[in-house]
C-alpha positions as semicolon CSV with decimal commas, in nm:
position;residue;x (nm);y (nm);z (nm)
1;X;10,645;11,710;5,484
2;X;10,756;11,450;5,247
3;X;11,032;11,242;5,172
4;X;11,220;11,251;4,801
5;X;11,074;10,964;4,662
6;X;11,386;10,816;4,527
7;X;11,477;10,791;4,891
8;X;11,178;10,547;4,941
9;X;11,327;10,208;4,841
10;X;11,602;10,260;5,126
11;X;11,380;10,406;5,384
12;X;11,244;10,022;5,354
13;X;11,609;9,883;5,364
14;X;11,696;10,137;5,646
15;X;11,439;10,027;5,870
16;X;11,591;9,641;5,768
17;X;11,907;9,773;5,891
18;X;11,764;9,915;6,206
19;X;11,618;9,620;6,275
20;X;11,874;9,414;6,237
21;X;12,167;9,633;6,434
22;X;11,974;9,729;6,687
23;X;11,830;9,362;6,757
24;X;12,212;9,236;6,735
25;X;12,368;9,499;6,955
26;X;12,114;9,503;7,253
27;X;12,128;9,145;7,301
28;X;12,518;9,089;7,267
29;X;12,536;9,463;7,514
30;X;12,281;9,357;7,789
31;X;12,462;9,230;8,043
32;X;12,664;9,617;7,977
33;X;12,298;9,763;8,014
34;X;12,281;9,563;8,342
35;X;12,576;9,692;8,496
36;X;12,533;10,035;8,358
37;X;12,149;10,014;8,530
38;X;12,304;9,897;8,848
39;X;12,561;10,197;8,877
40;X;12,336;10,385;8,840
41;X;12,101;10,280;9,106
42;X;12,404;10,202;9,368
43;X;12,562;10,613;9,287
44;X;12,205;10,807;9,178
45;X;11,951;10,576;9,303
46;X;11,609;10,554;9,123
47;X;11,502;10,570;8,825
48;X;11,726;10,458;8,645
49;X;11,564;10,557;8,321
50;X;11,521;10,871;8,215
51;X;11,173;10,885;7,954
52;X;11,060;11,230;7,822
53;X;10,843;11,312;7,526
54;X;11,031;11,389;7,217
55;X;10,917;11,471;6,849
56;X;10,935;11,190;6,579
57;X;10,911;11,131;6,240
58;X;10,674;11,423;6,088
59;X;10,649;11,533;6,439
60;X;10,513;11,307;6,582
61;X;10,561;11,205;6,958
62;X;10,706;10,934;7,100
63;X;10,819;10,838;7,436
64;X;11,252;10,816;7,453
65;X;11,440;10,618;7,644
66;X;11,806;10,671;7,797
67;X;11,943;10,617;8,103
68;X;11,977;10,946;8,360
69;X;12,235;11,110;8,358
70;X;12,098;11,397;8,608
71;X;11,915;11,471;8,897
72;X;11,552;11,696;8,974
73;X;11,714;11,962;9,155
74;X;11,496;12,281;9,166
75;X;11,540;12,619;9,315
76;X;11,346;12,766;9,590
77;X;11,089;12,918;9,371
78;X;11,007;12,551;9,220
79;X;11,193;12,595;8,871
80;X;11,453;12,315;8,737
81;X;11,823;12,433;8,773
82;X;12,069;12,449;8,508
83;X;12,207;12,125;8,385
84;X;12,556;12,184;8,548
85;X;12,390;12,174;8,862
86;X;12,189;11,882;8,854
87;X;12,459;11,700;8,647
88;X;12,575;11,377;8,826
89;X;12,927;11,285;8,840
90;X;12,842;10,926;8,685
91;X;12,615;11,100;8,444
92;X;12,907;11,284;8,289
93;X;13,102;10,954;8,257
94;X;12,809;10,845;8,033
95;X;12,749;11,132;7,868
96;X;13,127;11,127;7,744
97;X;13,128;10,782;7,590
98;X;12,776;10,832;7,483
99;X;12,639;10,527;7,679
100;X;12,312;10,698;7,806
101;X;12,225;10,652;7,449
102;X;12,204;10,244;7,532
103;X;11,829;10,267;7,609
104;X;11,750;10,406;7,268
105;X;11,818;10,094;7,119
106;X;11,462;9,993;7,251
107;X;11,315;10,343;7,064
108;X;11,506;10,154;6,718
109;X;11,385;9,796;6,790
110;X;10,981;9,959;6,801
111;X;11,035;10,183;6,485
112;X;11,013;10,565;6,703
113;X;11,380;10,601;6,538
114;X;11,660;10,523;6,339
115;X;12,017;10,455;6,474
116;X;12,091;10,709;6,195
117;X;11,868;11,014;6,121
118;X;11,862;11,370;6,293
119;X;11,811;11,423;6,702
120;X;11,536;11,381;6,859
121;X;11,448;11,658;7,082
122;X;11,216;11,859;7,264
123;X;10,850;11,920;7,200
124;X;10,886;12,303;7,257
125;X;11,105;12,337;6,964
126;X;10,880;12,215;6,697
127;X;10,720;12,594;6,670
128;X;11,062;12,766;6,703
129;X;11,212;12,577;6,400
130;X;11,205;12,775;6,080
131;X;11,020;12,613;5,774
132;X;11,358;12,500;5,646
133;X;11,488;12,390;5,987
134;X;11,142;12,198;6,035
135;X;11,245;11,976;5,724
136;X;11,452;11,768;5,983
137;X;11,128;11,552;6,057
138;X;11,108;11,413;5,758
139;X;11,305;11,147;5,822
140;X;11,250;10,956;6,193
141;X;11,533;11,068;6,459
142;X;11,853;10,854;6,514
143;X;12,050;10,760;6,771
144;X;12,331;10,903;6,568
145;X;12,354;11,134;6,268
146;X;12,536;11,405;6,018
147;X;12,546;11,691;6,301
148;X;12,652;11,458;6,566
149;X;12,949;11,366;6,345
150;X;13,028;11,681;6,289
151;X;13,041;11,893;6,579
152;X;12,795;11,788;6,796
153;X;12,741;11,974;7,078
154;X;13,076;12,250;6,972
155;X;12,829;12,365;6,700
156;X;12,573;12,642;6,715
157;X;12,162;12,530;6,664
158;X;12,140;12,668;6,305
159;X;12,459;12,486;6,215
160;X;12,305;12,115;6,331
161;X;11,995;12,168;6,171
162;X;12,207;12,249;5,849
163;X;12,343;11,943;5,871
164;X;12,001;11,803;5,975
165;X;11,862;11,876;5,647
166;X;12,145;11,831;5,445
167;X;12,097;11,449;5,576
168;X;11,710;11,441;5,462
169;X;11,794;11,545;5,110
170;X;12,162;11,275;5,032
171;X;11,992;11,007;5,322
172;X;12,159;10,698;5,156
173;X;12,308;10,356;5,302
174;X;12,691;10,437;5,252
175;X;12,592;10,777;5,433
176;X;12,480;10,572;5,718
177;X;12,734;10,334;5,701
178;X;12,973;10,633;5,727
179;X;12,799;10,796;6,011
180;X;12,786;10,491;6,213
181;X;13,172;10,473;6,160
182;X;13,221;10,835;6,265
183;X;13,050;10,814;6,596
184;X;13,253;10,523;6,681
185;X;13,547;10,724;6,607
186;X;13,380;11,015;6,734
187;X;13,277;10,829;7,085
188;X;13,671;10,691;7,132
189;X;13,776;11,071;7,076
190;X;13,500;11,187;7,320
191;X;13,457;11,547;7,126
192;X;13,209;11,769;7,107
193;X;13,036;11,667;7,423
194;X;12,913;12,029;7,529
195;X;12,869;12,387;7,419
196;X;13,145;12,637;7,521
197;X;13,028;12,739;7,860
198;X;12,801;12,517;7,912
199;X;12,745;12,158;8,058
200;X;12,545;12,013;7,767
201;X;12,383;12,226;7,533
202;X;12,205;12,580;7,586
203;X;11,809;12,597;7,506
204;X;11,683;12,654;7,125
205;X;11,519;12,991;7,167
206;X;11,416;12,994;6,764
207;X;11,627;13,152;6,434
208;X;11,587;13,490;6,293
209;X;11,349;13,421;6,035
């Protein structure tokens, strides 16, 4: 996978950007990451951060960061229950004004992700995606980005990674500058937090090909 060349001279101003935000925001939000940390600690108890493996830029993996919004609760037979169930009441205050997404800051600061680009999520799905729907790595992930604006979690899987690539081919600064707006809008509004009927989002099981 490759990235339109005329897209090359802001990837290098995007990762500027990134650098700069990022930098900017954690340190002027820390003592909110403190408190947020502590919460969680006093209500959940430990850990506080919540680190899982997640596909980057061409693929590649990368450790994420974000503070935990649920607990390992598993059935008798060993397997992880449903996210409803292991859901925490603080993690759903979190999850509504997006602040378990703090910690990714970090993921921006080392260069693992954008604050704007496509999700970042789970290893599994890299052989379910369709070629098309695989194009989303060809940018690094963001914190934020053109599905998240627009629908979120209220959207189905082939819809976001419409959007996903729809982003990789128009990626430009006032489209990130918009974005960034959005979610702020987006985050006061507190929509599209889950998937009808569920607490989050169901598993990607793969697209008719």
């Amino acid at each position: 996978m490759r990235v339109k060349k005329k897209t090359d001279s802001y990837l290098k101003y995007k990762r500027f950007m990134d650098l700069f935000l990022s930098s900017i925001a954690l340190f002027f939000l820390l003592p909110f990451i403190a408190i947020i940390c502590f919460c969680i600690w006093m209500v959940d108890g430990c850990p506080v951060i919540f680190k899982q493996t997640r596909p980057g830029y061409l693929g590649k993996p990368f450790v994420i960061y974000k503070f935990r919004t649920m607990k390992d609760i598993k059935d008798k037979n060993g397997q992880m229950l449903q996210d409803e169930y292991r859901l925490t009441s603080f993690g759903k205050f979190l999850r509504k004004t997006s602040l378990d997404e703090l910690p990714e800051l970090w993921n921006v600061i080392k260069g693992d992700m954008s604050l704007v680009g496509p999700r970042a999520l789970l290893m599994e799905y890299l052989d379910r995606y369709t070629p098309e729907q695989a194009r989303r790595h060809e940018v690094k992930p963001g914190i934020t980005g053109w599905a998240q604006v627009n629908g979120r979690n209220a959207i189905t899987w082939e819809e976001k990674f419409k959007l996903d690539v729809w982003y990789v081919d128009n990626i430009h600064i006032l489209l990130d500058i918009k974005i960034l707006i959005m979610t702020i809008l987006k985050i006061i509004a507190m929509e599209g937090i889950s998937a009808k009927g569920h607490a989050t989002m169901p598993e990607f099981q793969g697209s008719k090909r």
